[in-house]
Residue frames relative to the residue before (quaternion, step in Angstrom):
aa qw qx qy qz dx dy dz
X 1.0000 0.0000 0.0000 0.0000 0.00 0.00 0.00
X 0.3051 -0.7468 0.5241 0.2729 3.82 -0.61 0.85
X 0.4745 -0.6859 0.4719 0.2859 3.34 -0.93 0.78
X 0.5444 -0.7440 0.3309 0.2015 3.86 -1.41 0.78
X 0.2975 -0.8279 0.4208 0.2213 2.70 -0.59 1.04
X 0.3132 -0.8265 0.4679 -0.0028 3.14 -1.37 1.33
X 0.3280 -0.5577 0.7170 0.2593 3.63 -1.09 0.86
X 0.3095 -0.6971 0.6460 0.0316 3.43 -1.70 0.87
X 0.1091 -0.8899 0.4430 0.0043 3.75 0.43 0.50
X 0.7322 0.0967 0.1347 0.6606 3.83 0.38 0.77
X 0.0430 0.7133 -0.6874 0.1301 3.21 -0.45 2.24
X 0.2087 0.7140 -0.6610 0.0987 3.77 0.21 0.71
X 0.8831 -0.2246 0.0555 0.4082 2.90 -1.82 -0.89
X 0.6341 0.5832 -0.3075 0.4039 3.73 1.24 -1.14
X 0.5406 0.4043 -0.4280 0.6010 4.10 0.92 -0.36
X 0.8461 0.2433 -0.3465 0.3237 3.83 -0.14 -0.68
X 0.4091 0.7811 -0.3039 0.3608 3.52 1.24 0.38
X 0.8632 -0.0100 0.3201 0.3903 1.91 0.00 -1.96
X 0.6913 0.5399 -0.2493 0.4104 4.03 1.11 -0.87
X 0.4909 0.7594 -0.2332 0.3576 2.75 1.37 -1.78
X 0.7956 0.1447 -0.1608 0.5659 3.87 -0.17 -1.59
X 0.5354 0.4511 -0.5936 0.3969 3.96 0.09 -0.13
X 0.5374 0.5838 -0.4225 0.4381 4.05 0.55 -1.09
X 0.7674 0.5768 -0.1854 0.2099 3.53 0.31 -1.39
X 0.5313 0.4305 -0.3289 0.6513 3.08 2.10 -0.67
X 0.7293 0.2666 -0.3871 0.4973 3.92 0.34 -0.08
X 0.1269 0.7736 -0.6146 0.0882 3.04 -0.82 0.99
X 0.3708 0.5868 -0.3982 0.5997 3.54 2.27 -0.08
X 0.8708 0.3752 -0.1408 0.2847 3.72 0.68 -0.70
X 0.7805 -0.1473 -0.0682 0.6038 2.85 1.47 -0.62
X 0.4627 -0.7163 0.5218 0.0232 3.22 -1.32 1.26
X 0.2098 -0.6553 0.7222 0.0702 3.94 -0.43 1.19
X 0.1270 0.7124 -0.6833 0.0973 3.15 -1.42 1.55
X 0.7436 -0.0124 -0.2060 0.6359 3.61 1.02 0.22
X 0.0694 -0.8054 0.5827 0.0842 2.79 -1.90 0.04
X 0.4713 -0.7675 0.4302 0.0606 2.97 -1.06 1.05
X 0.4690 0.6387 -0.5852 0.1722 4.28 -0.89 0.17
X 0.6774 -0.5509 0.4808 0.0811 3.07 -1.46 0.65
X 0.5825 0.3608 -0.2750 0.6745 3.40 1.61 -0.51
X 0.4196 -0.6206 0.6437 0.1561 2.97 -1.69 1.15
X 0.6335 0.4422 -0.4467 0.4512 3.41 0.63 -0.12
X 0.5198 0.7086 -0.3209 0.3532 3.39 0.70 -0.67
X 0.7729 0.3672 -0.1540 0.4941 3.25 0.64 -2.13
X 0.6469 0.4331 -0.3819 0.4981 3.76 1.16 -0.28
X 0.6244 0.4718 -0.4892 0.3850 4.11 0.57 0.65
X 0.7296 0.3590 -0.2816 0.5093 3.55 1.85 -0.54
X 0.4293 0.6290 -0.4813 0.4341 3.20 1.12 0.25
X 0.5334 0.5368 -0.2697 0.5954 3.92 1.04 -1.60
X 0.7783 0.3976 -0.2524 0.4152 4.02 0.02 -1.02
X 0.7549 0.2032 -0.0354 0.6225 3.47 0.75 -1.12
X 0.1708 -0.7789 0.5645 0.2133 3.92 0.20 1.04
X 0.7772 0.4706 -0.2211 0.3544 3.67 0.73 -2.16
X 0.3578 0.7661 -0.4385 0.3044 3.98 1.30 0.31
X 0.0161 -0.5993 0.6961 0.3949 3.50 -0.64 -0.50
X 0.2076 -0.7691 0.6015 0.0609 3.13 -1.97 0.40
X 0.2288 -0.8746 0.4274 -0.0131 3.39 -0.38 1.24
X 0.0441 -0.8332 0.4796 0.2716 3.42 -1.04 -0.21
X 0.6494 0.3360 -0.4154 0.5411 3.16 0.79 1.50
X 0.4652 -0.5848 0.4928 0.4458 3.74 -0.90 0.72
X 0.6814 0.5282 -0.4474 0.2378 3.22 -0.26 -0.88
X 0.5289 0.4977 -0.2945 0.6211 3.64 1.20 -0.81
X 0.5737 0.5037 -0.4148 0.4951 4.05 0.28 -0.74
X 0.8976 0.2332 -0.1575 0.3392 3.85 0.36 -1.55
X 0.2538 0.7310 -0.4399 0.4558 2.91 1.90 0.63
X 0.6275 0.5853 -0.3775 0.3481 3.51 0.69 -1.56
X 0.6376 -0.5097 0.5760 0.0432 3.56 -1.63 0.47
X 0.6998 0.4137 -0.1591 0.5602 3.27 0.55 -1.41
X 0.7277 0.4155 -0.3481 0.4203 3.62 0.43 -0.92
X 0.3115 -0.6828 0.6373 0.1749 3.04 -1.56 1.43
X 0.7271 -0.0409 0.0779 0.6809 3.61 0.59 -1.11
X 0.3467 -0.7469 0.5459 0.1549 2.66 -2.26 0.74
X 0.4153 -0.6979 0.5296 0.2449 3.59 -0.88 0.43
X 0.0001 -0.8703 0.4924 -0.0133 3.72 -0.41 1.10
X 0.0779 -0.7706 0.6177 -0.1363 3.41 -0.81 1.86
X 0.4208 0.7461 -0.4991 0.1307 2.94 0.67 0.93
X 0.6934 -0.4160 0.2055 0.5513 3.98 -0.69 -0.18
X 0.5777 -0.6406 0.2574 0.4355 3.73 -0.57 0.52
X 0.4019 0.5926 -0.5189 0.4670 4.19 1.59 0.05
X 0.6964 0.6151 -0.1168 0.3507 3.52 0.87 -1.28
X 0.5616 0.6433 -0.3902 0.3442 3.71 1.32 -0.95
X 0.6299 0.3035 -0.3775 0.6072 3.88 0.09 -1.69
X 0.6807 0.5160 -0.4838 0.1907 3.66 -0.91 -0.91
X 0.5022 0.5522 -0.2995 0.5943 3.45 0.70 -1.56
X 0.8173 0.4772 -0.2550 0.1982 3.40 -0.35 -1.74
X 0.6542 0.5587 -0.1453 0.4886 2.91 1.26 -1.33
X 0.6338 0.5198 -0.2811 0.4992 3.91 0.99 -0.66
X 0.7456 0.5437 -0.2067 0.3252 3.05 1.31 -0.67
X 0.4845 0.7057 -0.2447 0.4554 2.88 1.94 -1.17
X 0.5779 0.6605 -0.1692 0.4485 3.44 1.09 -1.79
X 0.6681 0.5553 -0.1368 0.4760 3.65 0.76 -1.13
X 0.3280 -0.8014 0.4427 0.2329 3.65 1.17 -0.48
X 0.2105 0.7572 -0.3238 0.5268 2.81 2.17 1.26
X 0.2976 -0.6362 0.6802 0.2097 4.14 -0.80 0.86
X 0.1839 0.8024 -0.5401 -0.1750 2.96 -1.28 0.12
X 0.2693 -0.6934 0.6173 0.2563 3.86 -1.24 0.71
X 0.1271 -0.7470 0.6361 0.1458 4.03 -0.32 0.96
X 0.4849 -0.3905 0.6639 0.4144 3.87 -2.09 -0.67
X 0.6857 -0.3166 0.5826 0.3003 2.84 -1.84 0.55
X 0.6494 -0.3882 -0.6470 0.0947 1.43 -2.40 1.34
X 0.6021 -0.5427 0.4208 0.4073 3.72 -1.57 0.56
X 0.7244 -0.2097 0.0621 0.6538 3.77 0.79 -0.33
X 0.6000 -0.5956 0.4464 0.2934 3.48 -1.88 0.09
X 0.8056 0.1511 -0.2386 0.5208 3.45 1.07 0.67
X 0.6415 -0.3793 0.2937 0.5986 4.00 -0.80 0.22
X 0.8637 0.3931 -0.0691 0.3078 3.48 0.20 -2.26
X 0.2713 0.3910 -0.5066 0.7189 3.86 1.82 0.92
X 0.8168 0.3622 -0.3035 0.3308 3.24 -0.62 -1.15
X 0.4904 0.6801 -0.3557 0.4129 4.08 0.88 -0.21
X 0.7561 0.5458 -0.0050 0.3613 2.79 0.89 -1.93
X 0.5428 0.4645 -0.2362 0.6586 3.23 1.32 -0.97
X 0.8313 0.3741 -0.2836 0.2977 4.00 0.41 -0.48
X 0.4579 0.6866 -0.1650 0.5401 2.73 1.89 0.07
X 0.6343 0.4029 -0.2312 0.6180 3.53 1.08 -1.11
X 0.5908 0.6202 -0.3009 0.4192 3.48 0.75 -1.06
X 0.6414 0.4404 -0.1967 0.5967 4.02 0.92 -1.15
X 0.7615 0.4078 -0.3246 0.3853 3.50 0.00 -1.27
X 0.8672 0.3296 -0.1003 0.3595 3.50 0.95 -1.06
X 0.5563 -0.7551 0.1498 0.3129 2.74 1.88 1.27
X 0.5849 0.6330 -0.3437 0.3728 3.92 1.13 -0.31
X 0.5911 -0.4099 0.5141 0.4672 3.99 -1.00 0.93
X 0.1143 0.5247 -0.8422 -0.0476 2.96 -2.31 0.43
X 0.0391 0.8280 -0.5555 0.0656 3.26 -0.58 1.18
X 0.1961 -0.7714 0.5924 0.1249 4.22 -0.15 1.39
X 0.4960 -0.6102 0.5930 0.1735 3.26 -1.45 0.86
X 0.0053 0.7547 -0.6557 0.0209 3.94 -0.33 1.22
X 0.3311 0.8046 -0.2732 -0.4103 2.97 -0.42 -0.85
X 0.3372 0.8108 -0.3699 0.3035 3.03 1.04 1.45
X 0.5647 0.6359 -0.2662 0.4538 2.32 2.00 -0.54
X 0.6825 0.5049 -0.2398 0.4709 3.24 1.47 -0.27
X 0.4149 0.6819 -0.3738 0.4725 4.17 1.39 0.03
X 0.5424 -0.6395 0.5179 0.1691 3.11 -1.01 1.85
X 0.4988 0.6965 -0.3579 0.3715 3.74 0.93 -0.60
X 0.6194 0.6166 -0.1834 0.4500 3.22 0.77 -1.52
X 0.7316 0.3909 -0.1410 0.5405 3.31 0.32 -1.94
X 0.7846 0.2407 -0.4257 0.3812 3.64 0.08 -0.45
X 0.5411 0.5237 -0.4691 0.4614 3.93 0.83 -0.25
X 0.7237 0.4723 -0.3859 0.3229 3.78 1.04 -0.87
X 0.5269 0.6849 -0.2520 0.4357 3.28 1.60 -0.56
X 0.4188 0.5595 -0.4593 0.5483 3.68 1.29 -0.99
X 0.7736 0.5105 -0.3060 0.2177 2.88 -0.30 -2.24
X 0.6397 0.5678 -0.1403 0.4988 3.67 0.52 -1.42
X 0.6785 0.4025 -0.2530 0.5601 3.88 0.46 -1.06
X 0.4413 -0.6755 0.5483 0.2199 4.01 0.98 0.08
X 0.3148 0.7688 -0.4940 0.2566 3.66 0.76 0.86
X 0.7247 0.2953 -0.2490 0.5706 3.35 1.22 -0.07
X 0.5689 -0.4472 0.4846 0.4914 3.78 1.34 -0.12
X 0.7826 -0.2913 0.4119 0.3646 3.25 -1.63 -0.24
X 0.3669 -0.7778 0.4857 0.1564 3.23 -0.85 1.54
X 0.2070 -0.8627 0.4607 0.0232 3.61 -0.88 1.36
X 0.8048 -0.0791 0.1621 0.5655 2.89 1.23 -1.36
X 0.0630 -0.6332 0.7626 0.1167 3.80 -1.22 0.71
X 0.0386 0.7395 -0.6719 0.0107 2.93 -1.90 0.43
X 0.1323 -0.8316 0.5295 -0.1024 3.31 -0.09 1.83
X 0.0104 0.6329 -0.7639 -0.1259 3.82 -1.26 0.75
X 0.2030 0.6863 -0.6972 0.0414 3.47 -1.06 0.38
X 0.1386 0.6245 -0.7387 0.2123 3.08 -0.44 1.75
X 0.0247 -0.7457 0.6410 -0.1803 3.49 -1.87 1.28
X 0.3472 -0.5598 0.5755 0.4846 3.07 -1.80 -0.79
X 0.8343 -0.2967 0.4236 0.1908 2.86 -1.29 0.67
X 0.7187 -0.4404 0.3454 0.4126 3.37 0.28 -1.26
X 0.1760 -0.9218 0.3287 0.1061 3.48 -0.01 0.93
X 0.2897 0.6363 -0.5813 0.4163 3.15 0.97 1.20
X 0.1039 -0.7662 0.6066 0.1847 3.14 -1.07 1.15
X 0.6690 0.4389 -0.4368 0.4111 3.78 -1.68 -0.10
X 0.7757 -0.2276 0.2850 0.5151 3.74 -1.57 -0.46
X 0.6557 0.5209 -0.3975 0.3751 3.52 0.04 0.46
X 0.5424 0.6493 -0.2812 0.4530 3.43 1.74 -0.66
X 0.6447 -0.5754 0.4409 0.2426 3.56 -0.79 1.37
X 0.8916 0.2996 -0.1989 0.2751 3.30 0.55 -1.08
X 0.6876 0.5474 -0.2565 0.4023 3.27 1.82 0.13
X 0.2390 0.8116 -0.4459 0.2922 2.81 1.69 1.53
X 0.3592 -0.7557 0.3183 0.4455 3.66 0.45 0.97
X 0.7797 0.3368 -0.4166 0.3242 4.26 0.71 -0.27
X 0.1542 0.7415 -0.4403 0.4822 3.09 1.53 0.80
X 0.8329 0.2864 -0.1098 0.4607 3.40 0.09 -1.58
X 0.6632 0.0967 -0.3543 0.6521 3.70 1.13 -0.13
X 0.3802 -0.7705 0.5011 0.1028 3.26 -0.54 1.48
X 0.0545 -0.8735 0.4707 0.1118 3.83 -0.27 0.51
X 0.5397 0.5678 -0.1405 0.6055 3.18 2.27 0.90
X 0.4035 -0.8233 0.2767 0.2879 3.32 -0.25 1.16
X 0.6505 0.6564 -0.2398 0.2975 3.74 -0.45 0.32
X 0.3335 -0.6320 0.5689 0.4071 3.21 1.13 -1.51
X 0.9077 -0.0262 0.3034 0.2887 3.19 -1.65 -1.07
X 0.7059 0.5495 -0.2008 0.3993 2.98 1.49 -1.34
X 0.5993 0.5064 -0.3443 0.5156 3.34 1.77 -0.96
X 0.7691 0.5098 -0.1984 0.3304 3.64 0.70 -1.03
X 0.6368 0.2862 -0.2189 0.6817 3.91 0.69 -0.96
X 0.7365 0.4429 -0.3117 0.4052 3.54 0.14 -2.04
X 0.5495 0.5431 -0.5066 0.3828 4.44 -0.03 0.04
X 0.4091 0.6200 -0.4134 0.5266 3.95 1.74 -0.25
X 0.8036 0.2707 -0.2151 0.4845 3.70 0.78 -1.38
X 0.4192 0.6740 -0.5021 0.3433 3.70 0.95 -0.13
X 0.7460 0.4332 -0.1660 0.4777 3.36 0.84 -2.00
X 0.7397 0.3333 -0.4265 0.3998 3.85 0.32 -0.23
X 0.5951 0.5153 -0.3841 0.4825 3.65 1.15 -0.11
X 0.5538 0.5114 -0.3826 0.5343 3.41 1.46 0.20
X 0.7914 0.3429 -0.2909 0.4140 3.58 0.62 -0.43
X 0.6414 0.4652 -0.2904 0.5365 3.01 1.20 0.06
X 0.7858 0.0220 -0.2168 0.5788 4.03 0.70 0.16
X 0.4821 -0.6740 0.4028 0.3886 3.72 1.40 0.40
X 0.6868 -0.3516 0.1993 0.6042 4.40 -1.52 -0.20
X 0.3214 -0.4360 0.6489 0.5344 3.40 -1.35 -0.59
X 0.5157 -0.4564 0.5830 0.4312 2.85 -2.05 -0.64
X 0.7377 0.2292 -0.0302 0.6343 4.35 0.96 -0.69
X 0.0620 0.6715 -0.7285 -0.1204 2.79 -1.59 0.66
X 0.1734 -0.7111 0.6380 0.2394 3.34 -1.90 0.14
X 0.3662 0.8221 -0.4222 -0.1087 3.30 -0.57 -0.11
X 0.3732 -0.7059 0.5439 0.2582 4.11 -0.92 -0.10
X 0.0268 0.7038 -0.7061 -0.0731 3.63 -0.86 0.56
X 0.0217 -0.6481 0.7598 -0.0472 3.32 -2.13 0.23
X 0.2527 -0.7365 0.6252 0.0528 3.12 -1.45 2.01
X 0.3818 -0.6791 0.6190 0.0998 2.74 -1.89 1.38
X 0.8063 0.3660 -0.1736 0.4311 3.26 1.08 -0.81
X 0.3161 -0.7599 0.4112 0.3917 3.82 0.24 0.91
X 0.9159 0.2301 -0.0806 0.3188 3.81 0.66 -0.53
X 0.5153 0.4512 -0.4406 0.5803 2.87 1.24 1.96
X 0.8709 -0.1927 0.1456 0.4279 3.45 0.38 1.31
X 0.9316 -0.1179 0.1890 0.2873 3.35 -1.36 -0.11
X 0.6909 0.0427 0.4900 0.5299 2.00 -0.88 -2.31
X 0.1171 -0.7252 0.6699 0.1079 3.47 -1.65 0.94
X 0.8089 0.1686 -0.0578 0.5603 3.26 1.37 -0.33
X 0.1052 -0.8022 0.5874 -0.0191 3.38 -0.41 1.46
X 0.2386 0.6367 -0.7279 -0.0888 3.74 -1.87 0.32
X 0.4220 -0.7376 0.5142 -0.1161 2.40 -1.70 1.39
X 0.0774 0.7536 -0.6355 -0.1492 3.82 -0.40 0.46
X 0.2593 -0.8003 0.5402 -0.0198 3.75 -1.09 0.75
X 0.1099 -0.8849 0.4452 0.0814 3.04 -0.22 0.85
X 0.0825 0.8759 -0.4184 -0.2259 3.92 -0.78 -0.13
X 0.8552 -0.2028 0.2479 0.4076 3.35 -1.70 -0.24
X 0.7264 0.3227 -0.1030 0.5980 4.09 1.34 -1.02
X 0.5447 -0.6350 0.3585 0.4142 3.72 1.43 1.13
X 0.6594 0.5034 -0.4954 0.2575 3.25 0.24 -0.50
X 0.4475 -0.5508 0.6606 0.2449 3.73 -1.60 0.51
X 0.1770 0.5551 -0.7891 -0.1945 2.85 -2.62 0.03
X 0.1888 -0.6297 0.7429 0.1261 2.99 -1.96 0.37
X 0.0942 -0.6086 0.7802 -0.1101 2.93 -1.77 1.28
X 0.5178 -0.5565 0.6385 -0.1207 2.96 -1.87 1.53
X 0.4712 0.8288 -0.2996 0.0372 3.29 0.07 0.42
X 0.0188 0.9198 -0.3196 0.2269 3.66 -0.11 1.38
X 0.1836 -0.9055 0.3671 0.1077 3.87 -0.01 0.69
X 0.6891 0.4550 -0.1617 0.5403 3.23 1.91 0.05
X 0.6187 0.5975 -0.2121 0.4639 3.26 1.47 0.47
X 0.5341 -0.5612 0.3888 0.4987 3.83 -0.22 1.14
X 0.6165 -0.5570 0.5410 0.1304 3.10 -1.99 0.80
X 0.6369 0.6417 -0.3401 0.2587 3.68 0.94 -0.06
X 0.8645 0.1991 -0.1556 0.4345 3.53 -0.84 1.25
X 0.2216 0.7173 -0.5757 0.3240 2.99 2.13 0.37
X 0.4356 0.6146 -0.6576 -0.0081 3.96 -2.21 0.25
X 0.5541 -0.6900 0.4655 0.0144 2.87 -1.87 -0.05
X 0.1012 0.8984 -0.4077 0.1283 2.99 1.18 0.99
X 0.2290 -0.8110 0.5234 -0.1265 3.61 -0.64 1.07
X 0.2688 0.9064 -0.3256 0.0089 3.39 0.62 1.50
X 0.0642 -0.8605 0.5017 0.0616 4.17 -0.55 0.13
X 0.7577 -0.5030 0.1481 0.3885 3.54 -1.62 1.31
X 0.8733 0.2780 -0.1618 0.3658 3.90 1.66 0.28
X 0.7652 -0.2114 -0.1165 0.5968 2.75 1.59 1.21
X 0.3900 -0.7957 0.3919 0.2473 3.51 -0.59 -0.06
X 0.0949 -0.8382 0.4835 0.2336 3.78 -0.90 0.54
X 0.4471 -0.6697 0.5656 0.1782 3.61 -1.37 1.01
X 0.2831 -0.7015 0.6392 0.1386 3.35 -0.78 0.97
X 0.0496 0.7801 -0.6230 0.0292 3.71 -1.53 0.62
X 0.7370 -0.4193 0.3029 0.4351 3.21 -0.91 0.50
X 0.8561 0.0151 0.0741 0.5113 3.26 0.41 -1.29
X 0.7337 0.3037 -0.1038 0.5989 3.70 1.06 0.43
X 0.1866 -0.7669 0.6091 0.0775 3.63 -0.80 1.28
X 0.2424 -0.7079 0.6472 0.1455 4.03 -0.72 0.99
X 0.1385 -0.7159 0.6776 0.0956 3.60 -0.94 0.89
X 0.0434 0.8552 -0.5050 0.1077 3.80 -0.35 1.09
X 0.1982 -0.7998 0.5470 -0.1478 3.05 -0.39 2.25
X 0.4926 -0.6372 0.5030 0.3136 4.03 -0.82 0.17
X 0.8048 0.0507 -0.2266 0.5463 3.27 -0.79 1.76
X 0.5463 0.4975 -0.4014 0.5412 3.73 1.01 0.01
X 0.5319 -0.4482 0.6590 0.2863 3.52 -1.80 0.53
X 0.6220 -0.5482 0.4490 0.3331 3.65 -1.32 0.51
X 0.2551 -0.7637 0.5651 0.1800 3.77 -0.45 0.75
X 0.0050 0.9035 -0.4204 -0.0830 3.86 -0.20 1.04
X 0.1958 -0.8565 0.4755 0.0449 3.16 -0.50 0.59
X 0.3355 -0.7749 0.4711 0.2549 3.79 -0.01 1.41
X 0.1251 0.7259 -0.6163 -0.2786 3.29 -1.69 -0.03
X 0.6187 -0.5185 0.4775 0.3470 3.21 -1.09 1.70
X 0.6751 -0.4045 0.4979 0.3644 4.09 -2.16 0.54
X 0.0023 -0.7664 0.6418 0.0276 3.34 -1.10 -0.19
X 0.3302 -0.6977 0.6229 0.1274 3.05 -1.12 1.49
X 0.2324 -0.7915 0.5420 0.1605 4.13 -0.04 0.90
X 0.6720 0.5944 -0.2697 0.3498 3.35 0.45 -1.12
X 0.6603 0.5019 -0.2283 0.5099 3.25 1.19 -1.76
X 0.5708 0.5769 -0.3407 0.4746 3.88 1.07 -1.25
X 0.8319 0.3560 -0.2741 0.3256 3.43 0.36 -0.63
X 0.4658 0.7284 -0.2834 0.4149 3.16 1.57 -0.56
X 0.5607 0.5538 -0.2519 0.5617 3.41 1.60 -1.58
X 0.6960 0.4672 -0.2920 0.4604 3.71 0.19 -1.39
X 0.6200 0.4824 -0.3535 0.5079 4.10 0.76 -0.49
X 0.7860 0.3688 -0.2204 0.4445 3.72 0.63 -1.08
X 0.5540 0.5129 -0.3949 0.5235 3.57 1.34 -0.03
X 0.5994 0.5332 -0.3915 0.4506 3.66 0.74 -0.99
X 0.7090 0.5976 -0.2281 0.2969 2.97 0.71 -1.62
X 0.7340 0.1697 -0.2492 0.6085 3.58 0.81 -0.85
X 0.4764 0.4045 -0.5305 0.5727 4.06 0.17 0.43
X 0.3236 -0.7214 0.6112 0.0359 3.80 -0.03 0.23
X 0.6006 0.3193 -0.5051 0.5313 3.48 0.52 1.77
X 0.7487 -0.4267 0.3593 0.3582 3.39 -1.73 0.35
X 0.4151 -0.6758 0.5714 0.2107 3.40 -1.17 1.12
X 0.7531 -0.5284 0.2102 0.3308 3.91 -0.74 0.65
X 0.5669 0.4661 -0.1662 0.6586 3.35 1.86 -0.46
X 0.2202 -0.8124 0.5316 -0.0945 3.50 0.17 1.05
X 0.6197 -0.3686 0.5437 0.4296 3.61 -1.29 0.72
X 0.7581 0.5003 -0.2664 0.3226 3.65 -0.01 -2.01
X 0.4776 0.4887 -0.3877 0.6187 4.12 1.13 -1.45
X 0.7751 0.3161 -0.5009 0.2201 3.47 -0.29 -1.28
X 0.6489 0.6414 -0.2696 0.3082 3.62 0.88 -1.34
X 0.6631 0.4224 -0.2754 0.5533 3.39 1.33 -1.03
X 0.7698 0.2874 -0.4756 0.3139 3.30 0.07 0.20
X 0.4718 0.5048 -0.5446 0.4753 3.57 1.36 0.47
X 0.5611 0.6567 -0.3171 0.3916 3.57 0.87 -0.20
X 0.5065 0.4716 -0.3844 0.6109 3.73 1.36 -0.76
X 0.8168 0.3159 -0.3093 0.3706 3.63 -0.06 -1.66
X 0.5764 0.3793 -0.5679 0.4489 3.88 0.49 -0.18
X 0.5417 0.6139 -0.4631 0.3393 4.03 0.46 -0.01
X 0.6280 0.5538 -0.2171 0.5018 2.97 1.29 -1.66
X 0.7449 0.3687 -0.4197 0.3647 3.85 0.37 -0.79
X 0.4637 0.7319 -0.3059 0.3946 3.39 1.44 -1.16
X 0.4744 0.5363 -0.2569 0.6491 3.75 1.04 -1.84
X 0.8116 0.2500 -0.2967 0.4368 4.07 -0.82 -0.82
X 0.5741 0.6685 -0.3135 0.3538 3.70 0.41 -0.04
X 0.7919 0.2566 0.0743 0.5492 2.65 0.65 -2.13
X 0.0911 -0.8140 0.4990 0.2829 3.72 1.38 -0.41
X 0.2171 0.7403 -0.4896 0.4064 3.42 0.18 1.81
X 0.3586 -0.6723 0.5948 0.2561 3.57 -1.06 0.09
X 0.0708 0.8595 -0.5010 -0.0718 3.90 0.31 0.65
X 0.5824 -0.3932 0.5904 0.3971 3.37 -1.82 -0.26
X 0.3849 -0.5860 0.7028 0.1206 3.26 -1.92 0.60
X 0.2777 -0.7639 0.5469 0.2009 3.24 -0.60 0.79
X 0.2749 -0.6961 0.5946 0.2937 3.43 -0.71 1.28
X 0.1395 -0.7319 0.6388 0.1922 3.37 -1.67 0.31
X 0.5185 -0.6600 0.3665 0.4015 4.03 -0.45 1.14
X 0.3942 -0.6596 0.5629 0.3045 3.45 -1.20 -0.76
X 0.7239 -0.4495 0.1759 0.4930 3.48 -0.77 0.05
């Protein structure tokens, strides 16, 4: 099977990061043939790298091209459905970044056009794809702690610790956010989607946020309480400007509780020693990349769905909605195919 050839849309920080070398191990799968960025400096470093590319500096010219089977879309997160959508129109596949759009009824629309006009939409998660997940969701599910009662997550950090022009956060539409939330919509939608696969939507949220920084979004600090369908609750802590200390993940039920760790899950029963269970590094990105190029030629949805993607923009547009209106709301469920 020849591998697809892809339009690249948007070479910022997430192509030189992070797409770029995962792409490079699939070259059976997928093939960069144009590219697309608004910087002229940009289109003149993949042009030098990638000679046989064309290189553009507008999509439209990119989904103009022939050659291109599907496009890859890094663009800022105002930019995702739109791009996407133009592209869809074009008779153009497309695999986009997170978040799928900045609200349910953008984000609908784009899944809609996407069904009706038969062509792949495939979002880039990649938690949703980490063996971590699946084996903590499995505990969970296999009733190793009893009935699930409570999680409780702090996950306060930086952001990213690259410093200078490489640093995530000194992307200038970053700092004038054109997206509701902050951080939380943009990095924090990584922890939305694995706290989805691992206790599925709630049914309510509440939550309160407050900005520390005047010129990065919203919210710099979010907490959440969540409620669901099996009574149980969770609360998450969540924050990208705030010391690393005492951050966990504790994850309790009516028979014991498990501790989440970087690299090792503690299963912790009364009168028993701590049962531990390692987890080996993991390259996520690459894992998911595999799980995109398998879907992709088997010709069915990869495990992150349009619908996963939409529903978890659906929790956080709850969550901002919840800070607004101080309220406990519903989550809109959203169906699947």
């Amino acid at each position: 099977m020849k591998p697809v050839r892809l339009g690249i849309i948007g070479l910022g920080l997430i192509w030189i990061r992070e797409h770029r070398a995962v792409l490079a191990t699939l070259k059976d799968f997928f093939e960069p043939v144009a590219f697309c960025d608004t910087s002229a400096v940009r289109r003149a470093e993949v042009a030098q790298d990638f000679p046989a590319a064309t290189v553009v500096s507008d999509y439209q010219s990119l989904l103009e091209l022939p050659e291109v089977e599907a496009v890859l879309v890094l663009t800022p997160i105002a930019l995702n459905t739109p791009v996407a959508l133009a592209a869809l129109h074009a008779g153009k596949d497309v695999i986009m970044e997170k978040p799928i759009a900045r609200s349910v009824a953008e984000g609908q629309t784009l899944v809609e056009t996407a069904r009706r006009l038969q062509r792949r939409l495939f979002v880039t998660e990649q938690l949703a794809y980490r063996h971590a997940e699946e084996q903590l969701a499995e505990l969970i599910a296999n009733g190793e702690i009893g009935e699930l009662i409570l999680w409780n997550r702090v996950q306060h950090f930086d952001a990213d610790p690259a410093q200078g022009a490489l640093r995530y956060d000194n992307t200038d539409w970053r700092k004038k956010a054109d997206f509701p939330l902050g951080t939380l919509f943009d990095g924090g939608i990584h922890l939305i989607a694995s706290l989805s696969k691992l206790f599925g939507t709630p049914e309510t949220v509440f939550a309160t946020g407050r900005q520390l920084r005047p010129d990065y979004g919203a919210y710099d600090h979010v907490a959440m309480l969540f409620q669901y369908a099996n009574r149980s609750v969770g609360q998450l802590s969540y924050a990208s400007c705030l010391p690393a200390v005492e951050n966990h993940f504790h994850i309790h039920g009516t028979a014991g509780a498990l501790v989440v760790e970087p690299d090792r899950l503690l299963i912790e029963k009364p009168n028993r020693p701590p049962q531990i269970i390692s987890l080996p590094a993991e390259n996520a990105r690459a894992q998911m990349w595999q799980a995109l190029a398998q879907a992709w030629q088997a010709g069915h949805d990869p495990y992150y769905t349009p619908e996963r993607a939409l529903q978890d923009v659906a929790i956080l547009e709850t969550v901002d909605r919840a800070i607004k209106t101080n309220q406990q709301l519903p989550v809109a469920a959203i169906n699947g195919p």
